[in-house]
N, CA, C and O atoms as a CHARMM CRD file, in Angstrom:
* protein
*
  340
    1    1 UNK  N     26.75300 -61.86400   0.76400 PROA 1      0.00000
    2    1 UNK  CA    26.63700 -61.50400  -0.62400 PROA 1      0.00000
    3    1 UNK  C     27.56000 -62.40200  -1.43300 PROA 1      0.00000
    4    1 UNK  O     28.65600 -62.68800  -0.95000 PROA 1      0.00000
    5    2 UNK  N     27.22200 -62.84800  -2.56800 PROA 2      0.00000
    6    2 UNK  CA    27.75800 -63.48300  -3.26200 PROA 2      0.00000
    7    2 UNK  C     27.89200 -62.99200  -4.94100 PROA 2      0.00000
    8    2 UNK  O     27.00900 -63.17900  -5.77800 PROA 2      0.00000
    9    3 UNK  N     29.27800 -62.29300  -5.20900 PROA 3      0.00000
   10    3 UNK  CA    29.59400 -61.36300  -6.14400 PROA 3      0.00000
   11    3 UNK  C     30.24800 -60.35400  -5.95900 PROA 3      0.00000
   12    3 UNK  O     30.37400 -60.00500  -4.78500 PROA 3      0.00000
   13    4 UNK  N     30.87300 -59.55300  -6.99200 PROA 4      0.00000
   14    4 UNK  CA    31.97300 -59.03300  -7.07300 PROA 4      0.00000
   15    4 UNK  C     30.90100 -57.39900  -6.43200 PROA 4      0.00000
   16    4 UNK  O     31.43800 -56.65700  -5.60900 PROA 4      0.00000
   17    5 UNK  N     29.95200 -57.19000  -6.77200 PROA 5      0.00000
   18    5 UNK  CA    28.76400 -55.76400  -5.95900 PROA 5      0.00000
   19    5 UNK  C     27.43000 -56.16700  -6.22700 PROA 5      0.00000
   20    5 UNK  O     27.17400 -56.56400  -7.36400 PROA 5      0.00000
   21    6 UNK  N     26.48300 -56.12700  -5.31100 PROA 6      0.00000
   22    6 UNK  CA    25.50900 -55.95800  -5.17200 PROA 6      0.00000
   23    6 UNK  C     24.61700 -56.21800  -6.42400 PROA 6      0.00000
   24    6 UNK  O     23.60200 -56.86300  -6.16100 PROA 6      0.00000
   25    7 UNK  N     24.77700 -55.85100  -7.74600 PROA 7      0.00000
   26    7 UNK  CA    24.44700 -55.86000  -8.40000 PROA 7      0.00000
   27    7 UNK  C     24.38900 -57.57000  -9.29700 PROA 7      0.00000
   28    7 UNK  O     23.42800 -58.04900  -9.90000 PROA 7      0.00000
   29    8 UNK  N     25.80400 -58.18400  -9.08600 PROA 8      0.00000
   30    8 UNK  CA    26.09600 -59.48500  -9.98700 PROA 8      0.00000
   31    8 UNK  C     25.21700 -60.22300  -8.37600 PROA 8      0.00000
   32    8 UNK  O     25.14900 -61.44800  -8.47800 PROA 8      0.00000
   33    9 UNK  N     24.72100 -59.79300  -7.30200 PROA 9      0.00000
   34    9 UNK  CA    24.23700 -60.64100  -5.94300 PROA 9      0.00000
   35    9 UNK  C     23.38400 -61.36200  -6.90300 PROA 9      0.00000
   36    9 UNK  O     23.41100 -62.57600  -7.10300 PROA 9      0.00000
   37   10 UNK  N     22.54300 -60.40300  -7.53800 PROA 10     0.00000
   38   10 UNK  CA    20.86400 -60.38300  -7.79900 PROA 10     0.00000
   39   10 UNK  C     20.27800 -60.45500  -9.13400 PROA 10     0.00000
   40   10 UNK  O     19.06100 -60.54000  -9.29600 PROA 10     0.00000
   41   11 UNK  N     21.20800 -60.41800 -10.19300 PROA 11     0.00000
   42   11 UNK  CA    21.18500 -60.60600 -11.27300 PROA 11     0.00000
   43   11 UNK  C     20.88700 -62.08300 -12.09600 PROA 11     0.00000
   44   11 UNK  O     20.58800 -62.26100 -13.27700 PROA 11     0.00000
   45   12 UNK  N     21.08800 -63.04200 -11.01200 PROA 12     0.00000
   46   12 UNK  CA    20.51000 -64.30300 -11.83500 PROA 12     0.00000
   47   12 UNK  C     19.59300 -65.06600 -11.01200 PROA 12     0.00000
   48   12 UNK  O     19.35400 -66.26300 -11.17200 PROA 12     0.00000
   49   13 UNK  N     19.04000 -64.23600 -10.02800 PROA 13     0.00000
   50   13 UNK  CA    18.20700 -65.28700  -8.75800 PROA 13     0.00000
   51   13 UNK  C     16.78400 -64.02800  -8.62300 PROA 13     0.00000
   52   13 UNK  O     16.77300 -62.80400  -8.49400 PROA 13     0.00000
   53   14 UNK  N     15.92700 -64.85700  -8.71000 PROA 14     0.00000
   54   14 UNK  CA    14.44600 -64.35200  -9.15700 PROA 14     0.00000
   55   14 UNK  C     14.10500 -64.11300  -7.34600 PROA 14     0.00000
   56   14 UNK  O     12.92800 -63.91800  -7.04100 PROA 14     0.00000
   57   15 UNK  N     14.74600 -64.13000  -6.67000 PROA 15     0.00000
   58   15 UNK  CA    14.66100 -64.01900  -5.12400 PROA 15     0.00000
   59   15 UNK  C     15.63100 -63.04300  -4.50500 PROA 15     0.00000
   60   15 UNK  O     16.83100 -63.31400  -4.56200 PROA 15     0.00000
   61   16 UNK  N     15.20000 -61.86100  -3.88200 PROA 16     0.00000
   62   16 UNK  CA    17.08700 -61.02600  -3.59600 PROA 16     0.00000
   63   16 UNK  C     16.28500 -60.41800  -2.20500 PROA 16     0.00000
   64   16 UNK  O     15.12600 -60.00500  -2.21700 PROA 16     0.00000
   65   17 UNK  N     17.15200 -60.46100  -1.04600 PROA 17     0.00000
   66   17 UNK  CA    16.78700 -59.63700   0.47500 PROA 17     0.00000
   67   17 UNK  C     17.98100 -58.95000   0.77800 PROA 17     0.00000
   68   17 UNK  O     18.99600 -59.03900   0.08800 PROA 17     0.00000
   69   18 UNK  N     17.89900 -58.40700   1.59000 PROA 18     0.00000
   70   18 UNK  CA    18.50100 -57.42600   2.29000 PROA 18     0.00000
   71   18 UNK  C     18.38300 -56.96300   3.55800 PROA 18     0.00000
   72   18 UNK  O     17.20800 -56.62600   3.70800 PROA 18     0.00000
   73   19 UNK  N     19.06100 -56.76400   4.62400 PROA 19     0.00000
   74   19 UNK  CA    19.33200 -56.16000   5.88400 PROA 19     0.00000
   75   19 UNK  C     20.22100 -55.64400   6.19000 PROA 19     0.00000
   76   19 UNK  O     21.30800 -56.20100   6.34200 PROA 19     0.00000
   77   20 UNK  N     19.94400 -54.11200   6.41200 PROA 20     0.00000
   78   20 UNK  CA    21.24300 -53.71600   6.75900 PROA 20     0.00000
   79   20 UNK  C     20.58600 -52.16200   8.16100 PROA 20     0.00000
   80   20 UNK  O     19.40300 -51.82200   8.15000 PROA 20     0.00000
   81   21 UNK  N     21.44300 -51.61100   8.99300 PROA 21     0.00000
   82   21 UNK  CA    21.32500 -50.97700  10.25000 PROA 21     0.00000
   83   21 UNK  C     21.20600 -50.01100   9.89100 PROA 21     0.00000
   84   21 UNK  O     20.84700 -49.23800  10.77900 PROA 21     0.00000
   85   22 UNK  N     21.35800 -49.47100   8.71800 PROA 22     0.00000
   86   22 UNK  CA    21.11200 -47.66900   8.51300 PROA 22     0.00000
   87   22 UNK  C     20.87900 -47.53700   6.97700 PROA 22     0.00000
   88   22 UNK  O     20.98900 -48.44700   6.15500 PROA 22     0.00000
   89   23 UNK  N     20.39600 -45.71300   6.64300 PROA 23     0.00000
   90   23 UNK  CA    20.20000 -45.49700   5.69900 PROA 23     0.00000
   91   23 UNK  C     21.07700 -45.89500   4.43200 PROA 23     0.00000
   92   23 UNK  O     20.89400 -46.61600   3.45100 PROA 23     0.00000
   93   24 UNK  N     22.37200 -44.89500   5.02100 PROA 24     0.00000
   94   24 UNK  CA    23.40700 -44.90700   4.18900 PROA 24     0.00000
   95   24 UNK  C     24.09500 -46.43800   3.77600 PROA 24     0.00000
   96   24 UNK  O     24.73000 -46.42000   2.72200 PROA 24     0.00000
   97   25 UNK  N     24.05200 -47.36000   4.28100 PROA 25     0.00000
   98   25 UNK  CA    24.27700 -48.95500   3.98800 PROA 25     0.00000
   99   25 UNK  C     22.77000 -49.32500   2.92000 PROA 25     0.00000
  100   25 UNK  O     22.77400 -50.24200   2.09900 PROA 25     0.00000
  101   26 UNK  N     22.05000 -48.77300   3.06500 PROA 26     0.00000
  102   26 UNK  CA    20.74900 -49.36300   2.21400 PROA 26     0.00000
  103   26 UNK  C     21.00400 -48.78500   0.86300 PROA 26     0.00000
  104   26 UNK  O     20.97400 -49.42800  -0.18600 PROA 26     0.00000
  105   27 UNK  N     21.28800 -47.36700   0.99800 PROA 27     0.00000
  106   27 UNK  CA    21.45100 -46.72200  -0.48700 PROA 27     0.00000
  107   27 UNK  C     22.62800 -47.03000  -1.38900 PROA 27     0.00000
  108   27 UNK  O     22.63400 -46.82000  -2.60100 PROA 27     0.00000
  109   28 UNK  N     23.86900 -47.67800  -0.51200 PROA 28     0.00000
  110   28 UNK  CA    24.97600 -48.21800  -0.84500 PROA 28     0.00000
  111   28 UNK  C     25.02600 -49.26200  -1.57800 PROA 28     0.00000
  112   28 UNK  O     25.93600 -49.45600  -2.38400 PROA 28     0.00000
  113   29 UNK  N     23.99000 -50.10900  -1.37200 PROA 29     0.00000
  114   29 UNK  CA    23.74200 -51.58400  -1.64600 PROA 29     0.00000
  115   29 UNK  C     22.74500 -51.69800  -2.66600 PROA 29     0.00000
  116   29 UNK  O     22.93600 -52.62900  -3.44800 PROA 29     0.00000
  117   30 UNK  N     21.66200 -50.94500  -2.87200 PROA 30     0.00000
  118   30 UNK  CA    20.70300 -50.55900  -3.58700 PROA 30     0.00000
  119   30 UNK  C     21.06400 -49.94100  -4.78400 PROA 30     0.00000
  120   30 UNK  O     20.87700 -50.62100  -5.79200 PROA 30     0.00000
  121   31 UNK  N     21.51800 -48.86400  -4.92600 PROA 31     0.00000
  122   31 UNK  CA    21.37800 -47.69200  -5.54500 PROA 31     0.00000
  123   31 UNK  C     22.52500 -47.88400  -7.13900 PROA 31     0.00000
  124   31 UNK  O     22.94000 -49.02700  -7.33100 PROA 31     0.00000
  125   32 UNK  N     22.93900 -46.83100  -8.11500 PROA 32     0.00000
  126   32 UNK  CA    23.70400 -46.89600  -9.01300 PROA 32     0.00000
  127   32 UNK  C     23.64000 -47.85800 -10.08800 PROA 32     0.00000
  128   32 UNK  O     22.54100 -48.14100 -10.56500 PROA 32     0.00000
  129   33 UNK  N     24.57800 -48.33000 -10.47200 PROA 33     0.00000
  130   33 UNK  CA    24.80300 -49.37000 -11.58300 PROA 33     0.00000
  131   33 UNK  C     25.08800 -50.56800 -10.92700 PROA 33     0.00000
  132   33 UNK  O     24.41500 -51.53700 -11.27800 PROA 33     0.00000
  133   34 UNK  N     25.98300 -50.74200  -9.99800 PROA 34     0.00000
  134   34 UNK  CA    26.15900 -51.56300  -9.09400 PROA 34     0.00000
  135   34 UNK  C     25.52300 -52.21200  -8.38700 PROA 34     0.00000
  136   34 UNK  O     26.00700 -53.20300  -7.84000 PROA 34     0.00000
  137   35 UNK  N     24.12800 -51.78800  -8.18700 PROA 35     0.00000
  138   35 UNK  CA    23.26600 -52.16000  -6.94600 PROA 35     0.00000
  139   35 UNK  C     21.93600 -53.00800  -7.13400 PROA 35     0.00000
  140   35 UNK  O     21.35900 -53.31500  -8.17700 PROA 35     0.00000
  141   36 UNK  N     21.59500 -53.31800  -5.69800 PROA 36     0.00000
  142   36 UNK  CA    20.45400 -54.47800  -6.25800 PROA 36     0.00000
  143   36 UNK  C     19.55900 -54.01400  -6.92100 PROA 36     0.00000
  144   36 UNK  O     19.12000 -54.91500  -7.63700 PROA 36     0.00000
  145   37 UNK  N     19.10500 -53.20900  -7.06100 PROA 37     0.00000
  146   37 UNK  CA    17.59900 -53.02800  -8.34700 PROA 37     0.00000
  147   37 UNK  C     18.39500 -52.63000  -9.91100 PROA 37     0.00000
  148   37 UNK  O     17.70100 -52.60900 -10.92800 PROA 37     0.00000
  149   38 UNK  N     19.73500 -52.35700  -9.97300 PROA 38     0.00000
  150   38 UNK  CA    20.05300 -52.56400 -11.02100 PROA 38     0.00000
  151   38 UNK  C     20.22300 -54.05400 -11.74700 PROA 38     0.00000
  152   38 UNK  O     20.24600 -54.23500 -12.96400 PROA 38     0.00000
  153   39 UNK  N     20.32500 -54.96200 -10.83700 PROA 39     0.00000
  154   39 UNK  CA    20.43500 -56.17500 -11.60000 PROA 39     0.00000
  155   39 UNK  C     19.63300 -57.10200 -10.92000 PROA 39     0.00000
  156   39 UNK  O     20.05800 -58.20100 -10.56200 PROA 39     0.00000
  157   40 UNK  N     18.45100 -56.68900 -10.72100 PROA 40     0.00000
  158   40 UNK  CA    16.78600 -57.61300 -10.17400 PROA 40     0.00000
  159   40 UNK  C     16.41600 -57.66500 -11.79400 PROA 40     0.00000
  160   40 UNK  O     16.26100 -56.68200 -12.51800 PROA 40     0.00000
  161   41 UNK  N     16.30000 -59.24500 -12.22900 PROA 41     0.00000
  162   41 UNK  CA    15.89300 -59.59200 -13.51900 PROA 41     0.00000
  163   41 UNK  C     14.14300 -59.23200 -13.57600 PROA 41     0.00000
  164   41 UNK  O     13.50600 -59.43400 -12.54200 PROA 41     0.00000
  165   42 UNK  N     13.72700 -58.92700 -14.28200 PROA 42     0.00000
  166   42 UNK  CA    12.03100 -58.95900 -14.84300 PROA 42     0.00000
  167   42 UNK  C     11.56500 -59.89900 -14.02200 PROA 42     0.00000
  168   42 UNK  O     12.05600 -61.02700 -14.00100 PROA 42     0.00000
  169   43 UNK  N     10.24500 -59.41300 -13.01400 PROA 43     0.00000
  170   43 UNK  CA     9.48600 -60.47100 -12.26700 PROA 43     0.00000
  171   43 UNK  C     10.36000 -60.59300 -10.86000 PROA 43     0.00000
  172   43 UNK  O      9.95300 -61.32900  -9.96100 PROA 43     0.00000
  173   44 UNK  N     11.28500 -60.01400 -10.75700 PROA 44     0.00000
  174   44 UNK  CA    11.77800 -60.46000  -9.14000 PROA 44     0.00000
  175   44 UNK  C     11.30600 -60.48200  -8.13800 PROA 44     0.00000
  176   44 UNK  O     10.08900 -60.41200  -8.31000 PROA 44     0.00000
  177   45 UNK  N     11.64000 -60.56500  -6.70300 PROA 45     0.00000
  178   45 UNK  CA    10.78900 -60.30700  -5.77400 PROA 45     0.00000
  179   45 UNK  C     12.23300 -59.89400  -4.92400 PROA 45     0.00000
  180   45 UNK  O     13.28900 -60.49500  -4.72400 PROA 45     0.00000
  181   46 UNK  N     11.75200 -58.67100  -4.57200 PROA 46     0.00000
  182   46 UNK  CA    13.36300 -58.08900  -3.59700 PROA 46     0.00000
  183   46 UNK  C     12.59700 -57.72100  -2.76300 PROA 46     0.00000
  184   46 UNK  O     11.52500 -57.17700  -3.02900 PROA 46     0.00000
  185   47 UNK  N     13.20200 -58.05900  -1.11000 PROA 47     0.00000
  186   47 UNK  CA    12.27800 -58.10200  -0.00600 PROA 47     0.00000
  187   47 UNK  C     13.60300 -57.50500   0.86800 PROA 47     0.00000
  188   47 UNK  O     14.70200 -58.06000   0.87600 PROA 47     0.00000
  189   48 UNK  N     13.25400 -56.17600   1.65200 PROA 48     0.00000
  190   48 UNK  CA    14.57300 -55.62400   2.05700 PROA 48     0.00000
  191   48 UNK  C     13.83400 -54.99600   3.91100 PROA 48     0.00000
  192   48 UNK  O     13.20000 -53.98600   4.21800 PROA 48     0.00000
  193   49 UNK  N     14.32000 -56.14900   4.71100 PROA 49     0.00000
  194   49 UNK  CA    13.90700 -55.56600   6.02400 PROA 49     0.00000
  195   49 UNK  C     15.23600 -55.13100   6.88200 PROA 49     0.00000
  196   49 UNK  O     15.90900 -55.89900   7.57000 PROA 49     0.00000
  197   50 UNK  N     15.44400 -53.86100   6.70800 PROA 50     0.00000
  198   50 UNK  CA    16.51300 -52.88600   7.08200 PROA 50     0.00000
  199   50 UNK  C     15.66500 -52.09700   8.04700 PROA 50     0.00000
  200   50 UNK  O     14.47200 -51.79700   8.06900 PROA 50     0.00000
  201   51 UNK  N     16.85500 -51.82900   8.95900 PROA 51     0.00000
  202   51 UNK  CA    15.91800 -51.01000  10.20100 PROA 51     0.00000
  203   51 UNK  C     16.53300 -49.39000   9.78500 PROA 51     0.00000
  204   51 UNK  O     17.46800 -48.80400  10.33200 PROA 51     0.00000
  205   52 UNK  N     15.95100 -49.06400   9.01200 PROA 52     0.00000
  206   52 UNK  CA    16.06800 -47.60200   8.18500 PROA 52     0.00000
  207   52 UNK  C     14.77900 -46.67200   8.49800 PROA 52     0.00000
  208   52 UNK  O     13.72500 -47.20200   8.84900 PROA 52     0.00000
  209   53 UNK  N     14.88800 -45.39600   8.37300 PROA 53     0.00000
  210   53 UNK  CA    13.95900 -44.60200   8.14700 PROA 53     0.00000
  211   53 UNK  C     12.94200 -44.73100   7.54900 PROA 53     0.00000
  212   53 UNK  O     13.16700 -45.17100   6.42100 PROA 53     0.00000
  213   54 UNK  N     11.49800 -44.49600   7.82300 PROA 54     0.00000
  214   54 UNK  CA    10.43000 -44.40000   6.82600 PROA 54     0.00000
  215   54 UNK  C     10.73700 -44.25500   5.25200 PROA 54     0.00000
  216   54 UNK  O     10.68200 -45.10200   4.36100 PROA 54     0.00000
  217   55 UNK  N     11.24100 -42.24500   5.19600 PROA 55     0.00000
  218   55 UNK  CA    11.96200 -41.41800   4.34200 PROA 55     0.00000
  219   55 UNK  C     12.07300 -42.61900   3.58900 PROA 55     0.00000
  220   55 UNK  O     11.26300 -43.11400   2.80500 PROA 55     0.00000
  221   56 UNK  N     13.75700 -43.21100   4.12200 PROA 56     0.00000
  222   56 UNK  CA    14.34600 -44.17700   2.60100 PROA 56     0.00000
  223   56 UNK  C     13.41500 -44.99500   2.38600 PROA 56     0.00000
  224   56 UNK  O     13.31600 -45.12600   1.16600 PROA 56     0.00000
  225   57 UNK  N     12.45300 -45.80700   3.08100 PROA 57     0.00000
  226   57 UNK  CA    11.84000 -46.75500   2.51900 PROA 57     0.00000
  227   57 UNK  C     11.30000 -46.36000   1.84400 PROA 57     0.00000
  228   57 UNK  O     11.49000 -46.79900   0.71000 PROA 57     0.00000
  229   58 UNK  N     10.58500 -45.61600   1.95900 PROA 58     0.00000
  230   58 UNK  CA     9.74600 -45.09600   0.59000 PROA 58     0.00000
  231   58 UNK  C     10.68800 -44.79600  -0.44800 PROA 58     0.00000
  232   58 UNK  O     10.25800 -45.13900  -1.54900 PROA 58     0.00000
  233   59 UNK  N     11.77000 -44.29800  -0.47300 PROA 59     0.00000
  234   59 UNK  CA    12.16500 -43.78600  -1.90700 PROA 59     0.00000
  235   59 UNK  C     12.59900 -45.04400  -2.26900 PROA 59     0.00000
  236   59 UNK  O     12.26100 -45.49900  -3.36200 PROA 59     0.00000
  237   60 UNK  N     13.55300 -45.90700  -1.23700 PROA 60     0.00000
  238   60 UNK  CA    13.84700 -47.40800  -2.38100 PROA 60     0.00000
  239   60 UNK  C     12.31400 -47.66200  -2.90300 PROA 60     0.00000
  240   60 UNK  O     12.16100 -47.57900  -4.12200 PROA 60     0.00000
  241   61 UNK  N     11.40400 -47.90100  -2.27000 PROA 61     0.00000
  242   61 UNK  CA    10.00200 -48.72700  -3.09800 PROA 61     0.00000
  243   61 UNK  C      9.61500 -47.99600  -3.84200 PROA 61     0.00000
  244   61 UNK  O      8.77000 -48.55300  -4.54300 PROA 61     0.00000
  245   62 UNK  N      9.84200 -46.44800  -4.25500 PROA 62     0.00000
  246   62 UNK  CA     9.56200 -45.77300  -5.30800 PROA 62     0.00000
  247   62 UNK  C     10.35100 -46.34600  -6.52500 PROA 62     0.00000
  248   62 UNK  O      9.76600 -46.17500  -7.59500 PROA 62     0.00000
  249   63 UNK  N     11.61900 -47.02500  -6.60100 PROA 63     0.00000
  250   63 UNK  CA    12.31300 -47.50600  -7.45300 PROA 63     0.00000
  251   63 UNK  C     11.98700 -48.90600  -7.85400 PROA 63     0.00000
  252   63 UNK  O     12.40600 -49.13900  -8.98800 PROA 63     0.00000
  253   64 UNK  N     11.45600 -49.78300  -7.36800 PROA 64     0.00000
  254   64 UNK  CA    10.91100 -50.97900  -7.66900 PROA 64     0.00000
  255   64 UNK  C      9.43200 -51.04500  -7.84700 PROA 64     0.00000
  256   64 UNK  O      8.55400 -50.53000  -7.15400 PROA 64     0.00000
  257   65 UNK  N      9.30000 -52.05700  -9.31100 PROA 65     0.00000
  258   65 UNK  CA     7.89900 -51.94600  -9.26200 PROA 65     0.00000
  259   65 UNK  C      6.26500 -52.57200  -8.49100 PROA 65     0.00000
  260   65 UNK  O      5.19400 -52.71900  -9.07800 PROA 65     0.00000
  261   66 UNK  N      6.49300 -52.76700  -7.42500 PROA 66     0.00000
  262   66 UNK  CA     5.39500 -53.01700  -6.52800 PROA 66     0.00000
  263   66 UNK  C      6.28400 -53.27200  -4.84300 PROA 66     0.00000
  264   66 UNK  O      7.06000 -54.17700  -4.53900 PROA 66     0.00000
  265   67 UNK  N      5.89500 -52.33600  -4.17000 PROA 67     0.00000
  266   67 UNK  CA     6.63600 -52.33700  -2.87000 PROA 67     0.00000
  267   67 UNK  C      5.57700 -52.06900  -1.59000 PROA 67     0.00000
  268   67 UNK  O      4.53600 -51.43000  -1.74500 PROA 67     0.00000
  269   68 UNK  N      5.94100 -52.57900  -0.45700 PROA 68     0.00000
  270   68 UNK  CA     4.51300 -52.25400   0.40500 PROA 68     0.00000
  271   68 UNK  C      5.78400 -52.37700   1.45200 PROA 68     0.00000
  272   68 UNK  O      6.63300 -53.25500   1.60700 PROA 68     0.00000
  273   69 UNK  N      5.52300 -51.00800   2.15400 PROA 69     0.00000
  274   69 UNK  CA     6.54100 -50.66900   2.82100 PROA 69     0.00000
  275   69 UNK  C      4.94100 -50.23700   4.35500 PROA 69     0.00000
  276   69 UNK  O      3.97800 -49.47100   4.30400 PROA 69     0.00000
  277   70 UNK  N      5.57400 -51.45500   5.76200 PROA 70     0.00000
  278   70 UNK  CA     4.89200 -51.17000   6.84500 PROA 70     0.00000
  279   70 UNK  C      5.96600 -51.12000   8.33900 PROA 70     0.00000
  280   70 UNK  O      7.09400 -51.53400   8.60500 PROA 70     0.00000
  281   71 UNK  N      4.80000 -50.31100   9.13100 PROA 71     0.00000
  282   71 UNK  CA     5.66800 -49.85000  10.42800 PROA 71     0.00000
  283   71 UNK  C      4.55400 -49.42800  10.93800 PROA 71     0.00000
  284   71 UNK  O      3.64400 -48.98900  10.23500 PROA 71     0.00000
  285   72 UNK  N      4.50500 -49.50100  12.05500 PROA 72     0.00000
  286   72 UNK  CA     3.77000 -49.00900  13.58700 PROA 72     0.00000
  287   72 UNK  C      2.57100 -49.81000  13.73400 PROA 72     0.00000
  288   72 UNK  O      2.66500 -50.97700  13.35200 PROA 72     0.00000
  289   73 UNK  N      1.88000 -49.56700  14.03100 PROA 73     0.00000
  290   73 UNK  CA     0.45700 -50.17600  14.70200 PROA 73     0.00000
  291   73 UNK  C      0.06500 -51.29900  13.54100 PROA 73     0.00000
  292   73 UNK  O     -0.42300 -50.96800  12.46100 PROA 73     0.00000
  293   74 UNK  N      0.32000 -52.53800  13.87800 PROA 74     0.00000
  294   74 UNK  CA    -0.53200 -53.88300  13.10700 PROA 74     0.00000
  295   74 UNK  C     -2.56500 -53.55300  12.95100 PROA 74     0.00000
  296   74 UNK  O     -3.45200 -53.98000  12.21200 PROA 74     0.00000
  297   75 UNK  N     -2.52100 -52.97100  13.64900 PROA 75     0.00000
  298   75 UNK  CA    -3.88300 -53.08400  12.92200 PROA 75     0.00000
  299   75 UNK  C     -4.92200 -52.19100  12.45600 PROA 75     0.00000
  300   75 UNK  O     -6.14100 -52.24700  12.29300 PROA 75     0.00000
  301   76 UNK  N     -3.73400 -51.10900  12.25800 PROA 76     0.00000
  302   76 UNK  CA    -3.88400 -49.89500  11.46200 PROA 76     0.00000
  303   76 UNK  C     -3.49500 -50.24000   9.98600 PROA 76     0.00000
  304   76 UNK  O     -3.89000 -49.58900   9.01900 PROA 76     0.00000
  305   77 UNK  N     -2.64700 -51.37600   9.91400 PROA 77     0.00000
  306   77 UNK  CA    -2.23500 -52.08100   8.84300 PROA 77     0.00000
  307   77 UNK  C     -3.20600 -52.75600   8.03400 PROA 77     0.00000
  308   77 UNK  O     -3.41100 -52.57500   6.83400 PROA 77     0.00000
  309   78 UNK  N     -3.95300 -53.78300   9.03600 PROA 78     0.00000
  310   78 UNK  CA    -5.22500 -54.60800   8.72600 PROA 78     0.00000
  311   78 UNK  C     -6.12400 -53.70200   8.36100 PROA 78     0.00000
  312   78 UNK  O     -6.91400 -54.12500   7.51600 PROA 78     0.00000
  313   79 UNK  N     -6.34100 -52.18200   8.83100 PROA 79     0.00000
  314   79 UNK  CA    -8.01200 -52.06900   8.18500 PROA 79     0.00000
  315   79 UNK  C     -7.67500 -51.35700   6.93600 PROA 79     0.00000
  316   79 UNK  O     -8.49700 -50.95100   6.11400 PROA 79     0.00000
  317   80 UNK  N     -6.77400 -51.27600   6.88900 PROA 80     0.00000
  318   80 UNK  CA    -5.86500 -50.80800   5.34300 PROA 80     0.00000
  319   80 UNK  C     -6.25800 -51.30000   4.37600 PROA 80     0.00000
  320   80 UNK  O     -6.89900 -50.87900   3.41400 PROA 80     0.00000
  321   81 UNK  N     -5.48400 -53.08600   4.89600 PROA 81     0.00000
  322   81 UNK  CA    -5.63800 -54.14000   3.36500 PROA 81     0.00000
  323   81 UNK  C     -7.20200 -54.17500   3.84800 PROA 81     0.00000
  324   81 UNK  O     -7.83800 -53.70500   2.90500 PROA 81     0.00000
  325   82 UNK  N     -8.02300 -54.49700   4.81900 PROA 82     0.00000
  326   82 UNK  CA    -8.98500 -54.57400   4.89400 PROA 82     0.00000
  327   82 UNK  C    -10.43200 -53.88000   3.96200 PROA 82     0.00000
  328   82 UNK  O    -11.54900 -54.22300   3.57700 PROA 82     0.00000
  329   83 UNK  N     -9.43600 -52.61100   3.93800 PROA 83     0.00000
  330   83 UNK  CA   -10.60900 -51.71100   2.95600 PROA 83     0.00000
  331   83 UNK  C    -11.21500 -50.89000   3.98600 PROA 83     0.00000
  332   83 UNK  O    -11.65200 -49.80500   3.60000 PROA 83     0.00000
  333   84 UNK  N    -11.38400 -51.29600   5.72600 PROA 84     0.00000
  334   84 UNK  CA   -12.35500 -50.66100   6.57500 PROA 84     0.00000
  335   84 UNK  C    -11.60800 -49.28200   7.16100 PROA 84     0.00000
  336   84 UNK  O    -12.02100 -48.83400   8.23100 PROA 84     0.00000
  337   85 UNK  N    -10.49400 -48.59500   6.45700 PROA 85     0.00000
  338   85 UNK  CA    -9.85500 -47.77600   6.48700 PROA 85     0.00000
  339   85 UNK  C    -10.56100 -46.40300   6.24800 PROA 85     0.00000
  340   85 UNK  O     -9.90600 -45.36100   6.26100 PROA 85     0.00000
């Protein structure tokens, strides 16, 4: 990370990721005034592959506006985007 929190990381770079081993490190880094979706400028692309719970993934991608959050079977995935779902 580069900045004083999470927040000054992501605030001037139209690109922001993340990895981290648990929930509580994701919501740490994420979350408040401080955190990366507080200072993801208009148009970003924040790409966060943390080996976290379903649960949080979904609620971080509930906070950003377009998120596609995947896990388990690849080609349960495919007939998804596929449409043959």
């Amino acid at each position: 990370m580069i900045g004083s929190d999470s927040r000054s990381a992501t605030d001037t770079d139209a690109r922001s990721a993340s990895m981290v081993t648990n929930d509580a490190a994701l919501w740490a880094i994420t979350s408040g005034p401080g955190g990366i979706i507080a200072g993801l400028p208009p148009d970003a692309a924040y790409v966060d592959i943390s080996s976290v719970s379903p649960h949080t993934s979904v609620q971080i991608a509930e906070r950003v506006t377009l998120a596609i959050t995947v896990g388990g079977d690849a080609s349960i995935f495919e007939r998804v985007i596929s449409g043959a779902a």
